[in-house]
C-alpha positions as CSV (number, residue, x, y, z in Angstrom):
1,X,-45.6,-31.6,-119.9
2,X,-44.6,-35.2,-118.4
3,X,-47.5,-37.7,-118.4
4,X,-47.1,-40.3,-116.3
5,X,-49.5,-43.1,-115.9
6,X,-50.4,-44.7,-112.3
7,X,-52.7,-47.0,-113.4
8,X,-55.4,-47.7,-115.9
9,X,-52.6,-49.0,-118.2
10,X,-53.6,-52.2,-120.0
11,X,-56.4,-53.1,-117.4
12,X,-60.0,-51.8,-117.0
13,X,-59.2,-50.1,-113.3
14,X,-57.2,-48.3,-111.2
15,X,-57.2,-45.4,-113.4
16,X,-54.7,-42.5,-112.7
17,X,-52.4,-40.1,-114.7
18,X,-50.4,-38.0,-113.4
19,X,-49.2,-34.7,-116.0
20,X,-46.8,-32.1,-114.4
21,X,-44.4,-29.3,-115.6
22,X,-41.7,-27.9,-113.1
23,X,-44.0,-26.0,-111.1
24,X,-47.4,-27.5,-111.3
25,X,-48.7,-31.6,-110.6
26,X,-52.8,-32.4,-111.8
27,X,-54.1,-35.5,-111.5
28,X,-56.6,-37.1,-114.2
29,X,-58.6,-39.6,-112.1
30,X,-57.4,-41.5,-109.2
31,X,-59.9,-44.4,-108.7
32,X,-59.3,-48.2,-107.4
33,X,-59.3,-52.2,-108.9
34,X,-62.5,-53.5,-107.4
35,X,-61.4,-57.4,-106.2
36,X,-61.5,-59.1,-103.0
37,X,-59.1,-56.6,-101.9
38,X,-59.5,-52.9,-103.6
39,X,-56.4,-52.1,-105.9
40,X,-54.9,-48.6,-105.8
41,X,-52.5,-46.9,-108.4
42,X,-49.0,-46.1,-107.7
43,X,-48.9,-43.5,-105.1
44,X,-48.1,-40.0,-105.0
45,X,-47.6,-37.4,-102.4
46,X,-50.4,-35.4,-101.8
47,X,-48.3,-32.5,-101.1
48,X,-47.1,-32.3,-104.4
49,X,-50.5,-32.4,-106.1
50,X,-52.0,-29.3,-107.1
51,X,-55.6,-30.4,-108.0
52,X,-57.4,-33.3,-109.2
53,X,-59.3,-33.2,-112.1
54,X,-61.8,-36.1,-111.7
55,X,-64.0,-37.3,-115.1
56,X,-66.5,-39.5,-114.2
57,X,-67.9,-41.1,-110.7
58,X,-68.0,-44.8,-111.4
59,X,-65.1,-46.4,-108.7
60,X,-62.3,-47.0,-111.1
61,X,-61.7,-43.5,-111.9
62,X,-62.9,-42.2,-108.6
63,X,-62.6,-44.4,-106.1
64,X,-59.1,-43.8,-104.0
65,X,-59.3,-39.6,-104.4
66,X,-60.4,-39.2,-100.4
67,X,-56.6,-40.5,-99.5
68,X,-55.7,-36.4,-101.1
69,X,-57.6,-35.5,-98.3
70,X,-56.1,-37.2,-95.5
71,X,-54.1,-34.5,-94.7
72,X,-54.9,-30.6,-96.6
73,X,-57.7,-29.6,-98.8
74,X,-56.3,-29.5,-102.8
75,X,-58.4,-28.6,-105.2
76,X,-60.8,-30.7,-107.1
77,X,-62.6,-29.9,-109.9
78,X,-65.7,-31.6,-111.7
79,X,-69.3,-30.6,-111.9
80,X,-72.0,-30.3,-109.3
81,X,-73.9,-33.6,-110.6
82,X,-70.1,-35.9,-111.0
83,X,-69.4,-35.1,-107.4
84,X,-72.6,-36.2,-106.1
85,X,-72.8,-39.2,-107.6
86,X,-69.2,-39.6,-107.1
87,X,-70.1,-39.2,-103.6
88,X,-72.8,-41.5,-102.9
89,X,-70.5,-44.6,-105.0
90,X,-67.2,-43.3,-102.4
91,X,-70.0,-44.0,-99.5
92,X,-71.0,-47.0,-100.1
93,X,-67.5,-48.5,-101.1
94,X,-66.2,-47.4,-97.6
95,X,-69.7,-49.4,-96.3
96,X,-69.1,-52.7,-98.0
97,X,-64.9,-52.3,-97.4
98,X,-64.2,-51.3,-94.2
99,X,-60.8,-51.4,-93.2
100,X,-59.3,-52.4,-96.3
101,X,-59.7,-48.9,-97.0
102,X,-56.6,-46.3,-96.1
103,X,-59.5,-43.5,-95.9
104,X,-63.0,-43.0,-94.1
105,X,-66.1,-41.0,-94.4
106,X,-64.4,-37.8,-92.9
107,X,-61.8,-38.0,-95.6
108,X,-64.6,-38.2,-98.2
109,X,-66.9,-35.0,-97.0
110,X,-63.4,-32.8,-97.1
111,X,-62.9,-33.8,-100.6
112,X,-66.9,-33.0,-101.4
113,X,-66.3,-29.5,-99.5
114,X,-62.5,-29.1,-101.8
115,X,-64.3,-29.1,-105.3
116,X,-64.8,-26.5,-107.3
117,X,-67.7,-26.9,-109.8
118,X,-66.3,-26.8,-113.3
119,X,-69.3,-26.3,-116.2
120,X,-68.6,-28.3,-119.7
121,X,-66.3,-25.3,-121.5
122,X,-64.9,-23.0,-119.0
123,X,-61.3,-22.7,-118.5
124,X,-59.8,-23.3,-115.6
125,X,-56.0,-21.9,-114.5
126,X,-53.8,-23.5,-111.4
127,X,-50.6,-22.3,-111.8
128,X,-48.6,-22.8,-114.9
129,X,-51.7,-25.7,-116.4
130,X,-55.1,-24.5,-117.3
131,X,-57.5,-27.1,-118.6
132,X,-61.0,-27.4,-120.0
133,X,-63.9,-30.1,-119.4
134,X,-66.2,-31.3,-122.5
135,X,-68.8,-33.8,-122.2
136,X,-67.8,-37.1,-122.7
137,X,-71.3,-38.6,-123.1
138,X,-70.2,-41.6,-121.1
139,X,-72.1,-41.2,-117.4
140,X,-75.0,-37.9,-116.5
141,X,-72.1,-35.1,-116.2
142,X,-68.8,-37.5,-117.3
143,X,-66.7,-35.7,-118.9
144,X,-63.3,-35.5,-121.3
145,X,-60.2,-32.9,-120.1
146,X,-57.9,-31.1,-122.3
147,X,-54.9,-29.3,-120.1
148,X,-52.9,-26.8,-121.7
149,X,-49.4,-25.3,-121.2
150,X,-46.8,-23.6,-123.2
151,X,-48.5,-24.1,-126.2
152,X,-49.1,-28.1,-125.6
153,X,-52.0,-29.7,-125.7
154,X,-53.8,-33.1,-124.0
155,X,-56.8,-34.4,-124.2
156,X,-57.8,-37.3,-122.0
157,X,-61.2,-38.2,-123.0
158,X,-61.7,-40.7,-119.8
159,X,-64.7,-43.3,-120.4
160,X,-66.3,-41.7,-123.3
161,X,-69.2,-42.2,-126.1
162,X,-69.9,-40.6,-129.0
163,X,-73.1,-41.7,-129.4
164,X,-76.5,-40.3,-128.3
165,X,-78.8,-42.3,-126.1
166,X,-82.7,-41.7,-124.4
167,X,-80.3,-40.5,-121.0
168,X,-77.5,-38.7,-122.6
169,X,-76.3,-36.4,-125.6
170,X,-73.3,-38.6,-127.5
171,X,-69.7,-37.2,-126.4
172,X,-68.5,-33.5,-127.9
173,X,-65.4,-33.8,-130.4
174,X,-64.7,-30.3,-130.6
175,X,-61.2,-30.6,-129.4
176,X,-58.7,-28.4,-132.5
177,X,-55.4,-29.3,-132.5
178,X,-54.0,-31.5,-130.0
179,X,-50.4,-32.7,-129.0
180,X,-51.0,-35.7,-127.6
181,X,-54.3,-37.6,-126.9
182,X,-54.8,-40.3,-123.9
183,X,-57.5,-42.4,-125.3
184,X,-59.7,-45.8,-123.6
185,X,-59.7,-48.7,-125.4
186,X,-62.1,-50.9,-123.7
187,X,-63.8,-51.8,-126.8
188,X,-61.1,-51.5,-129.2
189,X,-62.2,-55.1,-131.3
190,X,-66.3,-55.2,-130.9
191,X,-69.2,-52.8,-132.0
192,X,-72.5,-52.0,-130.1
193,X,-75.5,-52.7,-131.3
194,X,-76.9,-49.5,-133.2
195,X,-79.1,-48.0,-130.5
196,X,-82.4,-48.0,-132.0
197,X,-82.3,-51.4,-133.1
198,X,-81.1,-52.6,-129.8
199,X,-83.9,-50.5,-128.2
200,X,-86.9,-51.6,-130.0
201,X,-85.4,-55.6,-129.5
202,X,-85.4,-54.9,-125.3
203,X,-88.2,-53.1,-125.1
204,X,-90.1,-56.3,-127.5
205,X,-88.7,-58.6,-125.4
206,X,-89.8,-56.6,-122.0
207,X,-93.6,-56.7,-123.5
208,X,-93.7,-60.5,-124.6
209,X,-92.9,-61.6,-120.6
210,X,-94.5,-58.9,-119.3
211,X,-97.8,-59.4,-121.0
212,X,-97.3,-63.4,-120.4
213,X,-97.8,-62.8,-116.8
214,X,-93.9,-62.7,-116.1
215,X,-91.3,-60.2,-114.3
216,X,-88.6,-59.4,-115.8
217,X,-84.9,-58.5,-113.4
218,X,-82.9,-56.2,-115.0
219,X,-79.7,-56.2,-113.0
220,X,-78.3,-52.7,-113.3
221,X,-75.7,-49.9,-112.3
222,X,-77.2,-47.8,-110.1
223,X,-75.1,-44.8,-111.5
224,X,-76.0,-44.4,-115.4
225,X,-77.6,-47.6,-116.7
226,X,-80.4,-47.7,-114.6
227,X,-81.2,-44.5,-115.6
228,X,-80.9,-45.1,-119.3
229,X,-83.1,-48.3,-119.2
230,X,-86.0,-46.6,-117.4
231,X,-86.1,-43.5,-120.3
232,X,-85.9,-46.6,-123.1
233,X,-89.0,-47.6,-121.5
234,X,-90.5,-45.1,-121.1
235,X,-89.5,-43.5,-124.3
236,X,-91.4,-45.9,-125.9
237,X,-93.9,-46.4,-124.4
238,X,-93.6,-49.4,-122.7
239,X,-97.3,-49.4,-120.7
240,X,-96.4,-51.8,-117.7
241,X,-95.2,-51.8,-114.4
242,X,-91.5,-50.7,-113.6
243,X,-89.9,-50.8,-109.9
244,X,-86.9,-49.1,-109.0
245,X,-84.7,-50.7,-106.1
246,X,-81.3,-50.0,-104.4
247,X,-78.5,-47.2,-105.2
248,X,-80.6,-46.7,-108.5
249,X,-83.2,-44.6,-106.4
250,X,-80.7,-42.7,-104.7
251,X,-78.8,-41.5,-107.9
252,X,-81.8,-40.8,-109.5
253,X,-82.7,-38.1,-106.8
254,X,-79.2,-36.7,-107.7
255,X,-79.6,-36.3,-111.2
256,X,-82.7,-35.3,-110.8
257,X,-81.2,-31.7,-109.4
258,X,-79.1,-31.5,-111.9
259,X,-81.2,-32.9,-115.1
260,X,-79.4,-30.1,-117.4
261,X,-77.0,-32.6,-118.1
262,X,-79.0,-35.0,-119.9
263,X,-80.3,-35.3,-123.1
264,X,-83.9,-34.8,-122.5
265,X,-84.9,-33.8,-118.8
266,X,-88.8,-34.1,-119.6
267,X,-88.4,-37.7,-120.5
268,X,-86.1,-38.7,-117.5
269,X,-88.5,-36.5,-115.4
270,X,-91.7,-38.5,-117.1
271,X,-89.8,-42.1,-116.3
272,X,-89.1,-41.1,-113.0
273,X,-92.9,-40.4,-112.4
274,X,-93.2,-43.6,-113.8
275,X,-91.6,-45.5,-111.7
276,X,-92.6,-47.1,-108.7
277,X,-89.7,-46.5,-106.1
278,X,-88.9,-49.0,-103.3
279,X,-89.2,-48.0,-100.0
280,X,-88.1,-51.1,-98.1
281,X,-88.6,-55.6,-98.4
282,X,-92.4,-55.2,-97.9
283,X,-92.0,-53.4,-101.4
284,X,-89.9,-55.7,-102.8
285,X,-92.2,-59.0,-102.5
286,X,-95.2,-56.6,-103.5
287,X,-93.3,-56.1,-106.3
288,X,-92.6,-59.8,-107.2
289,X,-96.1,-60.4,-107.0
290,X,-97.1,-58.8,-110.2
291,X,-96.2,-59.2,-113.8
292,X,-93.9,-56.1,-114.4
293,X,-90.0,-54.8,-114.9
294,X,-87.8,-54.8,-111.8
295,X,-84.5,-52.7,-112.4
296,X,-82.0,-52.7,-109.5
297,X,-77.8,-52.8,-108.8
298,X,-75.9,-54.6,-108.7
299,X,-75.0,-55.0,-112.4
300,X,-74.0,-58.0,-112.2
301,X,-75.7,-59.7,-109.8
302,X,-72.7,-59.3,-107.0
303,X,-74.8,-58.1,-103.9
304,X,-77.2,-55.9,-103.7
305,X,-80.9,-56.1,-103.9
306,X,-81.1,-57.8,-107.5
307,X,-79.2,-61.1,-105.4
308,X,-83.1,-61.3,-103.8
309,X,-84.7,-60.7,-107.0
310,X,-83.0,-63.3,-108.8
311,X,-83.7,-65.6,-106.2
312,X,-87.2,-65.4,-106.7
313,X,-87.3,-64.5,-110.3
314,X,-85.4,-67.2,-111.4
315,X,-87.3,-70.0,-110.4
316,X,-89.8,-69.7,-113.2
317,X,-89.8,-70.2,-116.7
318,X,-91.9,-67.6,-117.7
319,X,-89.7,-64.9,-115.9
320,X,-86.7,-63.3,-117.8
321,X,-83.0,-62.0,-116.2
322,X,-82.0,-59.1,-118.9
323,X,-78.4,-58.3,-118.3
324,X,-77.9,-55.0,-120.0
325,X,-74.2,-54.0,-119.4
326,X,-70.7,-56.2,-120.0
327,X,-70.2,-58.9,-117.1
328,X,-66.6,-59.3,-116.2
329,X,-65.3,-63.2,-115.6
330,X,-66.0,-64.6,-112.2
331,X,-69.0,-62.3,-111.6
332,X,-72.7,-64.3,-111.0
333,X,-73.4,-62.1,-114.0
334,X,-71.0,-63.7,-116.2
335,X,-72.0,-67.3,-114.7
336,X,-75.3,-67.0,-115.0
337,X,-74.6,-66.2,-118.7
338,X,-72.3,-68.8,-119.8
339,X,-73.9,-71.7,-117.9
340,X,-77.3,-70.9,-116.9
341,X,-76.5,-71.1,-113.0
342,X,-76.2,-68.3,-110.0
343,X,-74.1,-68.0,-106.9
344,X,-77.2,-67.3,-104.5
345,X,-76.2,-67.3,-100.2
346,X,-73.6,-69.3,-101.2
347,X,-75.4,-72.3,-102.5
348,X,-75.3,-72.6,-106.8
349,X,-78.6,-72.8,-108.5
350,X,-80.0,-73.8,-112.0
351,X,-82.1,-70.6,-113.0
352,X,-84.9,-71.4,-115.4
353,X,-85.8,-67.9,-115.9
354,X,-85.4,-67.3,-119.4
355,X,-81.8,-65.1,-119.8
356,X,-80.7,-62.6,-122.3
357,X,-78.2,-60.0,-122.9
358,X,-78.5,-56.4,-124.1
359,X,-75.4,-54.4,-124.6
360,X,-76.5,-51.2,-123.4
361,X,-72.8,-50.1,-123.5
362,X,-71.6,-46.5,-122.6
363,X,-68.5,-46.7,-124.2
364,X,-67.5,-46.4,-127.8
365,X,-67.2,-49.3,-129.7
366,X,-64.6,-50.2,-131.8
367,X,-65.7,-48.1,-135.3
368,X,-66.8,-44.9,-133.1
369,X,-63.0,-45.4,-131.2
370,X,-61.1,-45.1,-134.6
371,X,-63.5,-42.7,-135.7
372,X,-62.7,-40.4,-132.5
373,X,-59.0,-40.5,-133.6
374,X,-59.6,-39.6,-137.2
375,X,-61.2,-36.8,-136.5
376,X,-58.6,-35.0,-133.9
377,X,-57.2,-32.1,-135.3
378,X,-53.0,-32.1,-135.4
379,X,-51.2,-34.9,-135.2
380,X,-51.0,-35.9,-131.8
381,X,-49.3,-39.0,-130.4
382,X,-51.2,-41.1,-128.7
383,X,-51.5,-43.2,-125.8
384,X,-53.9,-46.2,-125.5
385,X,-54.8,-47.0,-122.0
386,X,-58.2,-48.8,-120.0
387,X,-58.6,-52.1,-121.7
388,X,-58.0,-55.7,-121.1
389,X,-57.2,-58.3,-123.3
390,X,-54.6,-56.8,-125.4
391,X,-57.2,-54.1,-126.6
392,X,-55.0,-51.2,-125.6
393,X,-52.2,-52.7,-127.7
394,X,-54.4,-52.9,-130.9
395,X,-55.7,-49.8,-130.7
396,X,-52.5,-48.3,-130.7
397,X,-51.3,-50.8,-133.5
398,X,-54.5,-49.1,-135.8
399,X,-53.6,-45.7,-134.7
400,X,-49.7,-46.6,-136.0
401,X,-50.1,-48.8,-139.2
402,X,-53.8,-47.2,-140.6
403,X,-53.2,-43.3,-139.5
404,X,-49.5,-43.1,-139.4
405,X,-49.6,-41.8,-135.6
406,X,-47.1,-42.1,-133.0
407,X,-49.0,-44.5,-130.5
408,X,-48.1,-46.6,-127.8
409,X,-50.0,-48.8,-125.2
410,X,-48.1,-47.8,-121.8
411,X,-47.8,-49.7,-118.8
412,X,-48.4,-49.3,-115.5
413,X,-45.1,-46.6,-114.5
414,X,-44.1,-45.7,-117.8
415,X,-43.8,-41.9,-118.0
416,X,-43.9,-39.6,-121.5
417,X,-43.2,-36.0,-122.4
418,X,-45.2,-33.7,-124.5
């Protein structure tokens, strides 16, 4: 097998791999770099791709598949619940881009009618490659891919986590042997906060403005973190009002067909009852106008409806901004972090909302990273990609000096065999 890496190599973005023998070409992933301008990986001819294999639906790893489908109908395989969501991110990325994009909507509903539902397990055969998906614990239906030929194996284990939380079992290791492993090292130097502790802290703080008369924003992916915030509330308990804006609503009405996926479908069914669901702007003052939790995208405060919330929100002292994923530099998120101040319409504001983070992170942190390693059967070489900052370097540093396994930290063309 010959692995070649398209992007994804020491950046968060962009992911794609390509891993072909003489007769047979699958693509891992094929997603873009959101800037200004979206950032593709290094191209390849659709005619000589067999299928793609996509793991997850956040834009990075999805977000430039529909160009496959410009011309012919190849093959792509996830599950039913991945594709939808998957979909509605593909959707609203050709919305807010326009005609920075080299595809369009039509591109994207032949790709949705070219997949082929894969379940977690089952082993899939396109000429001389067969491959496997396992659940990677990461996003409702992500998942990790081993591909198999001529006795070689891969795993990629895309964005993954190993541990459990309220939305989501923790990632399955069950791999055997392995030949070669392509790994993500976004947080290859920091740990999480242990999950339960991190819970009970949020859900505290929630209560204490809440029962002060306050709202409390809680800027949030609408694919995965939204989710997971409204079963932490409603896994414990948490007795006030919640609101649920923007792509958040829309997902949850996805997973909501397909809640075999998640850790416990009762308690994401229960916080979905829960919930009271925005319909429109009447909704959303109504929902300013009592104390209560308001989740809604964008994550980090770049568009969507949390732009309005915070607008509102913020003037206060006795409301609260809970940021509750990573903010990358340059976003209002990160501002509003170091310095206490949001982009709003252009203008910069002081926000006197009282502002916290929560790392609600659904990606391994550094201990469960190594740990994944140590436990994969063989002795594979590895190859540390899908982190910034020199993290894929260190990780594959560790994996060298501490484990005594071949690992590198490729770039952006660099190609491998197996």
């Amino acid at each position: 097998m010959q692995i070649g890496f398209l992007g994804g190599a020491r950046e968060v973005g962009r992911m794609g791999i390509s891993v072909k023998t003489k007769k047979t070409q699958f693509l891992l992933d094929y997603g873009v770099m959101l800037e200004r301008q979206p950032g593709f990986p290094m191209h390849v001819s659709p005619k000589e791709v067999d299928a793609v294999i996509l793991t997850h639906s956040h834009l990075d790893h999805s977000g430039a598949i529909p160009i496959f489908y410009i011309e012919g109908n190849r093959p792509l395989f996830t599950n039913k619940l991945n594709l939808g969501l998957t979909q509605l991110l593909i959707q609203d990325f050709i919305h807010l881009s326009g005609y920075y994009l080299p595809f369009e909507y039509l591109e994207l509903r032949s790709m949705v009618r070219s997949n082929k539902h894969l379940d977690f397990g089952v082993s899939e055969t396109v000429g001389d490659m067969s491959f496997q998906l396992y659940n990677a614990g990461h996003t409702p239906g992500s998942a990790s891919v081993i591909v198999e030929s001529k006795g070689k194996r891969l795993l990629f284990t895309g964005d993954f986590n190993t541990e459990g939380t309220q939305l989501l079992k923790g990632a399955s290791m069950d791999y055997g042997d392995v030949d070669a492993v392509i790994i993500e090292s976004t947080y290859a130097t920091e740990d999480h906060t242990p999950r339960p502790e991190l819970e009970k802290r949020f859900v505290d703080a929630c209560t204490d403005v809440v029962e002060k008369g306050g709202v409390v924003l809680i800027p949030a992916f609408g694919v995965g973190r939204a989710q997971e915030i409204a079963c932490t509330l409603a896994g414990h308990k948490f007795a006030h009002n919640v609101v649920f804006d923007g792509m958040a609503r829309e997902a949850s009405r996805v997973i909501l067909n397909d809640k075999e996926f998640l850790r416990d479908p009762k308690l994401f069914s229960e916080a979905m009852r829960e919930v009271e669901w925005v319909e429109g702007w009447r909704d959303r003052r109504k929902a300013l106008r009592k104390p209560g939790v308001i989740i809604s995208p964008a994550g980090m405060l770049k568009g969507g409806p949390s732009q309005f919330y915070i607008s509102k929100v913020g003037k206060k002292a006795n409301n609260a901004v809970f940021l509750v994923s990573y903010q990358i530099p340059g976003t209002p998120g990160r501002q509003l972090l170091e310095k206490g101040i949001c982009t709003i319409d252009g203008k910069v504001r002081k926000i006197k909302a009282k502002v916290q983070h929560f790392d609600f992170s659904s990606h391994c942190g550094a201990t469960q990273l190594k740990d994944a390693l140590k436990q994969l059967g063989g002795k594979p070489k590895v190859f540390a990609v899908h982190g910034a900052e020199g993290n894929c370097e260190l990780l594959a540093k560790w994996a060298n000096t501490e484990l005594g396994l071949e690992a590198v930290s490729p770039k952006t063309g660099d190609t491998f065999k197996i």
